[in-house]
C-alpha positions in Angstrom: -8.6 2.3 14.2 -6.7 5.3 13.3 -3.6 6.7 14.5 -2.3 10.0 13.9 1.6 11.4 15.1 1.8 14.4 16.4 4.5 16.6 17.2 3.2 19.6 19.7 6.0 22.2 21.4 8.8 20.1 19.9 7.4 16.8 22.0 6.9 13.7 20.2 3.3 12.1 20.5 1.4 9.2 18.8 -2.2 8.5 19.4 -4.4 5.6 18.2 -8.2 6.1 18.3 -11.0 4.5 17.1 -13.8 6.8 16.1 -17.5 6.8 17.0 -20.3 8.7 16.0 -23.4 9.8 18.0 -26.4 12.1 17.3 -27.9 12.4 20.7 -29.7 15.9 21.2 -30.3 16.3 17.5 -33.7 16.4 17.5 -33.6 15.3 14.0 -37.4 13.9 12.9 -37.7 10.4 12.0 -40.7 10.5 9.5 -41.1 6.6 8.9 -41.5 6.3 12.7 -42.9 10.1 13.3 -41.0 10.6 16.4 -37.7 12.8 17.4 -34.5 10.4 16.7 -32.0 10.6 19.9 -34.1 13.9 20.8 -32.3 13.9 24.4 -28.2 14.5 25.1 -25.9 11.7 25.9 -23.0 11.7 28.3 -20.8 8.7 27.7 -17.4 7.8 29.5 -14.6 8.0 27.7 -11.2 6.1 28.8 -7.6 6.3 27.4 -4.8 4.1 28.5 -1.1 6.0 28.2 2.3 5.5 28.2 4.5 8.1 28.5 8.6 7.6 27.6 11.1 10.5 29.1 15.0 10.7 29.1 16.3 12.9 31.3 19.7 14.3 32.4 20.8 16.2 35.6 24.3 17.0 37.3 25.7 15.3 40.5 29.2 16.3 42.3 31.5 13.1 42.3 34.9 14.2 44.4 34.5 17.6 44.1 33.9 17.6 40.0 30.3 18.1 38.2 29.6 15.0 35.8 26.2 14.6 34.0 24.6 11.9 34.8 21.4 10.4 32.3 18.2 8.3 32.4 15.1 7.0 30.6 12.1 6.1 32.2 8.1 5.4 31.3 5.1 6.2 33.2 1.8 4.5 32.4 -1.6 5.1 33.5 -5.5 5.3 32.4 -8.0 8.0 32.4 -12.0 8.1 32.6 -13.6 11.2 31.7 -17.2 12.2 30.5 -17.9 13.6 27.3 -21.4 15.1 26.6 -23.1 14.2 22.7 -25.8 17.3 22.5 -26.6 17.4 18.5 -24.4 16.5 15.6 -21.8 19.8 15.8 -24.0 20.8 12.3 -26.1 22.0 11.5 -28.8 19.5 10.1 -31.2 20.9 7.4 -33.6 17.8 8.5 -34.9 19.3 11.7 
């Protein structure tokens, strides 16, 4: 597991990940077995779970007078996506 903090347009963000490598579409050459290794791209489905923390502020009229009025809230939710492996993203001197 690795988590990284980020801090992108002055917003605060944390992640936690856990990598994975693939090689499908590599065509790399397995010589022991003298056939393509994972010769054909892979799409796999990818899914993150969030949980977003704002505080907010914003102006009402009480009796005729402006007061500032504040608030915190969260918003959580999960996302699926696809993500397509084709190759190793270098370039392999084995093929």
């Amino acid at each position: 597991m690795r988590t990284i903090d980020m801090k992108p347009n002055g917003h605060e963000a944390t992640v936690e990940f856990q990598e994975d490598w693939a090689m499908d579409g590599a065509k790399i050459y397995n010589i022991i077995t003298k056939k393509l290794m994972a010769a054909e791209p892979k799409y796999y489905t990818l899914t993150a779970n969030y949980t977003v923390w704002y505080r907010y502020k914003y102006t009402v009229k009480v009796n005729g007078k402006r007061r500032t009025r504040y608030g915190t809230g969260t918003e959580s939710g999960m996302v699926t996506g696809k993500l397509l492996v084709n190759g190793t993203g270098v370039d392999s001197l084995s093929q």
